[in-house]
C-alpha positions in Angstrom: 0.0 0.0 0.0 2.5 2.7 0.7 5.4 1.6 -1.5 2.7 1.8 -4.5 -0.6 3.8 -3.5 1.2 6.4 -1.9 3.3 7.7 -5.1 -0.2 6.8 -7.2 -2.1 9.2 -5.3 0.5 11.4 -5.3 0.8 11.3 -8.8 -3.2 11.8 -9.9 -3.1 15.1 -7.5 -0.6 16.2 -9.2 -1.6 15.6 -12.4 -5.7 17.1 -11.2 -3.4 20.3 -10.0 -2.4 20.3 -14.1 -5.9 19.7 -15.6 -6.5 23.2 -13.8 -4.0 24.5 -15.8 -4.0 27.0 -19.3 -1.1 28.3 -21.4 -2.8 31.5 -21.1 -1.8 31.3 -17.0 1.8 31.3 -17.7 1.5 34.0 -20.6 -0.6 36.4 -18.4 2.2 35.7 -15.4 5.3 36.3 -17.8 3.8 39.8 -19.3 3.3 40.8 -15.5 6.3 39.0 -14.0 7.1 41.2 -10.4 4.6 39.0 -8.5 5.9 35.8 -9.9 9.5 36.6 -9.4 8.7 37.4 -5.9 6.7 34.3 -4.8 9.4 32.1 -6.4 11.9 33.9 -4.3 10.1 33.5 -1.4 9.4 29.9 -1.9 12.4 28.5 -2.9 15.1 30.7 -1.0 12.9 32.1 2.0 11.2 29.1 2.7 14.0 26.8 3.3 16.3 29.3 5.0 13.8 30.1 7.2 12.9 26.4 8.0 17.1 26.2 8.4 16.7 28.9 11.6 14.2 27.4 13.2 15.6 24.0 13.6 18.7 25.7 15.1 16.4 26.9 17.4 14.0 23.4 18.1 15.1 20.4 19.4 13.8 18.1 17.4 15.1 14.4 16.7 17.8 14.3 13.2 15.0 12.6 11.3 12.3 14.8 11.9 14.5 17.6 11.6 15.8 16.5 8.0 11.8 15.9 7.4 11.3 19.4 8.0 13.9 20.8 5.1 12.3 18.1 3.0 8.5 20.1 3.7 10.3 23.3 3.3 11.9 22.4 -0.3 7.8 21.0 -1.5 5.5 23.4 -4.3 2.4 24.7 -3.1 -0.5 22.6 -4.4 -4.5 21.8 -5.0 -4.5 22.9 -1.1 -2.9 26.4 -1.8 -5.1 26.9 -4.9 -8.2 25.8 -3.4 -7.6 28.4 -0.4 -6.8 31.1 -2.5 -9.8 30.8 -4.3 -11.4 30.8 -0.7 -9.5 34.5 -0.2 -10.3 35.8 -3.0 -7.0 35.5 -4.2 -5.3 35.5 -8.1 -6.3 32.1 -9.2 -3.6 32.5 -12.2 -1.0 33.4 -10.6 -1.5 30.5 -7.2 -1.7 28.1 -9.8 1.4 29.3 -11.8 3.4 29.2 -9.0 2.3 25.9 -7.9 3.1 24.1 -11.1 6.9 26.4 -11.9 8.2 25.5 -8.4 6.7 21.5 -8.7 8.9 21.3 -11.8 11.8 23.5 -10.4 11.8 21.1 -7.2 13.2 18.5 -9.2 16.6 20.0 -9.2 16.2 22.0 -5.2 14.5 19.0 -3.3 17.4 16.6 -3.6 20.2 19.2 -4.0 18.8 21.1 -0.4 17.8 17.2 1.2 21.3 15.8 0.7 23.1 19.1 2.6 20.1 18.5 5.5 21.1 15.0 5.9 24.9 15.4 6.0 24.1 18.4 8.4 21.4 17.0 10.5 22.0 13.4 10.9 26.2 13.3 9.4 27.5 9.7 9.4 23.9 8.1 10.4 22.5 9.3 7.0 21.2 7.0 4.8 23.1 6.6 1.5 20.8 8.8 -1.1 21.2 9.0 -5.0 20.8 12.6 -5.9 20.0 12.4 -9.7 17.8 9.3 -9.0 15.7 11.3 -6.5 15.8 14.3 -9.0 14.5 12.0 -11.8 11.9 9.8 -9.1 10.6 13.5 -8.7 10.3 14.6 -12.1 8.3 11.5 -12.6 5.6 11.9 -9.6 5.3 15.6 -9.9 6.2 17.5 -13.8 5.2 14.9 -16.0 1.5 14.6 -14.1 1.0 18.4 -14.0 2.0 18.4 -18.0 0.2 15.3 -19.0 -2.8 17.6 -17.0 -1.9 20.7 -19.3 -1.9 18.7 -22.1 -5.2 16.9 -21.8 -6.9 20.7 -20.4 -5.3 22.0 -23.9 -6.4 19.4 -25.8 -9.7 18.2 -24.6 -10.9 21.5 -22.2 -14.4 19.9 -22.3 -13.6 16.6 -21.0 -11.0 18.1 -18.2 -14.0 20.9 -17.6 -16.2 18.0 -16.3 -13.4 15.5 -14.7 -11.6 18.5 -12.7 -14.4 18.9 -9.6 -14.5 15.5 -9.3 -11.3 14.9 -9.7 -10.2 17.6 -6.9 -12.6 15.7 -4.3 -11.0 12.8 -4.9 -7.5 14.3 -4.6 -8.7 15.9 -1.4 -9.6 12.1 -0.1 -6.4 10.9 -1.1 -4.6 14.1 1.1 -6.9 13.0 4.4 -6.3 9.0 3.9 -2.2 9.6 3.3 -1.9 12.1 6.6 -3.9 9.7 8.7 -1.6 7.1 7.5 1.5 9.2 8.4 0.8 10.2 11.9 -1.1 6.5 12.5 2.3 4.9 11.3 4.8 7.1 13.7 2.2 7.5 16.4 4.6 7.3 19.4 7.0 9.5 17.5 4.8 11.8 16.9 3.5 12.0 20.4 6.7 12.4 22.0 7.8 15.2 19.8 4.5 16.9 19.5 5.7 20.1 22.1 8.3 20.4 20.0 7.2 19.8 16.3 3.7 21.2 16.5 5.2 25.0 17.4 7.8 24.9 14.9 5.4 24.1 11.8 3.5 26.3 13.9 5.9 29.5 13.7 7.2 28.5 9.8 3.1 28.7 8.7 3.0 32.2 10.3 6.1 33.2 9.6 5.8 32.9 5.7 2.2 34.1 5.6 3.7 37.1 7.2 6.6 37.2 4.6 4.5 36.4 1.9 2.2 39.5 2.3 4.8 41.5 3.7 6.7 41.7 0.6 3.8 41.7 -1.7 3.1 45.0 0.1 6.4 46.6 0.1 6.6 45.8 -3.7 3.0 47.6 -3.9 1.2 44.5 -5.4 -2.4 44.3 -5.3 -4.9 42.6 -3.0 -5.4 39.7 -4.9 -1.4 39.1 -5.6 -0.2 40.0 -2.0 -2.8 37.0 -0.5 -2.1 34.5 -2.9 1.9 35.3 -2.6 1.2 35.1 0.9 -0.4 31.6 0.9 2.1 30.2 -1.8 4.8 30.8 0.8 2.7 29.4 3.3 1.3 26.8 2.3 3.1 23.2 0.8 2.3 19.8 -0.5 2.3 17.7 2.1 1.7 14.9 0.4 4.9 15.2 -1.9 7.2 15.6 1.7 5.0 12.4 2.5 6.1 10.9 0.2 9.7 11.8 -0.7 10.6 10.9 3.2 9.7 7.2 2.4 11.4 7.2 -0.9 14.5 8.1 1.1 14.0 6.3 4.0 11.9 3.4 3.5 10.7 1.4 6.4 9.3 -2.5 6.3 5.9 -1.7 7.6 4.4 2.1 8.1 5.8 5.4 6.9 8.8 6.9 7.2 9.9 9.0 10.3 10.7 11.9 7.5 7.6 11.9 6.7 5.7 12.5 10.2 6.7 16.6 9.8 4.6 16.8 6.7 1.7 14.7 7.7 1.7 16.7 11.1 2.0 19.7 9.1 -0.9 18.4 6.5 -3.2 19.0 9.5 -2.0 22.4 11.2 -2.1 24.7 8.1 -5.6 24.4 7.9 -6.3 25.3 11.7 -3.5 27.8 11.3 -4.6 29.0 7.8 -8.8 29.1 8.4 -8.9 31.9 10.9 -6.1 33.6 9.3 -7.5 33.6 5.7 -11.6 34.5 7.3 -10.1 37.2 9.8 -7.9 38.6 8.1 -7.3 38.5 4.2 -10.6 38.3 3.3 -11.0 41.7 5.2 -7.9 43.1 3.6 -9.6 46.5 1.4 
């Protein structure tokens, strides 16, 4: 079940995250590229360096630490769209961003996972292939979202009907794989739960603060500055699901890098909720 359904389900959200998808998204986000620029800055050099300084302030275990770089280094996905839809956010643009940095992860993930694991967990890291993880990625994440594009180019009406459903399903699939993550590492995550919790806890707020902070200072408008903000605050649990068992891959249950992300999978919505109905969709 996890060695096969977990990458499967990861693979059909990802490729539901493409069916959403138009050429027309990228070409209005190239002709208007500030907003763009900026949320893949924040995502993919913000997000991880920030992750970085606040495991030198957690104790956390070396696993669960590595775990967390591993979340840190994942694209935004259906989750951040559907939110930003919910805030009244850029819907272009959240789903632009989502689908540039799942194919740019390809190349960060295993480049910023290998320096975690010789940092955090030194000669007890497990052996890891980089350009095998770089292609097992581009595999389970790029060539879903394209073959999505593709059939939304191709056959709109078809991908028109499929998509609603197809989200539901993908939202099933989220629920079933985070139960599965904290079920499997139970004790762990019990133990380390004082700790763990407020670090996801601080990252969420800290890059929803980041997020619109800097959509503000570059003068953005409403729409970009909340969607920039829940692109850098928001990530794919699933993929850091299940990138910590392609790493470290257990006999029975998930991997111990994976218990950040499904932990995570459950406190960015009770983080996220109040912030996105009290406060962003208040914003003038």
């Amino acid at each position: 079940i996890i060695d096969i359904l977990l990458p499967l389900s990861l693979i059909f959200i990802m490729f539901t995250l493409g069916t959403g998808l138009t050429v027309q998204n990228f070409q209005h986000i190239i002709n208007q590229p500030k907003a763009l620029i900026l949320g893949l800055v924040n995502q993919m050099i913000f997000l991880p360096l920030i992750t970085f300084i606040i495991l030198s302030f957690v104790s956390l275990p070396m696993e669960m630490a590595v775990g967390m770089m591993i979340l840190a280094c994942c694209p935004g996905g259906v989750t951040s769209n559907m939110l930003t839809r919910f805030a009244k956010g850029d819907i272009a643009l959240s789903i632009s961003l989502t689908a540039i940095v799942s194919i740019a992860t390809v190349f960060t993930l295993p480049l910023v996972v290998g320096f975690s694991m010789q940092y955090f967990m030194g000669s007890n890291a497990p052996s890891i292939n980089i350009f095998s993880l770089g292609v097992t990625m581009f595999c389970i994440t790029s060539i879903p979202v394209c073959i999505g594009l593709y059939l939304n180019t191709k056959h709109h009406t078809f991908t028109s009907y499929f998509s609603p459903i197809a989200n539901k399903i993908s939202n099933v699939l989220f629920v079933i794989i985070v139960i599965g993550a904290l079920s499997s590492e139970w004790e762990a995550f019990i133990n380390n739960l004082n700790s763990l919790g407020p670090a996801i806890i601080i990252l969420i707020l800290l890059m929803l603060l980041i997020g619109y902070g800097s959509s503000s200072l570059l003068k953005l408008n409403k729409e970009k500055s909340i969607t920039i903000a829940i692109e850098s605050g928001i990530q794919n649990a699933t993929v850091g699901i299940t990138i910590g068992n392609l790493i470290l891959n257990y006999e029975t249950g998930l991997s111990i890098l994976s218990l950040p992300s499904g932990v995570y999978g459950i406190l960015m919505y009770l983080v996220c909720m109040p912030i996105l109905l009290l406060v962003f969709r208040k914003i003038k």
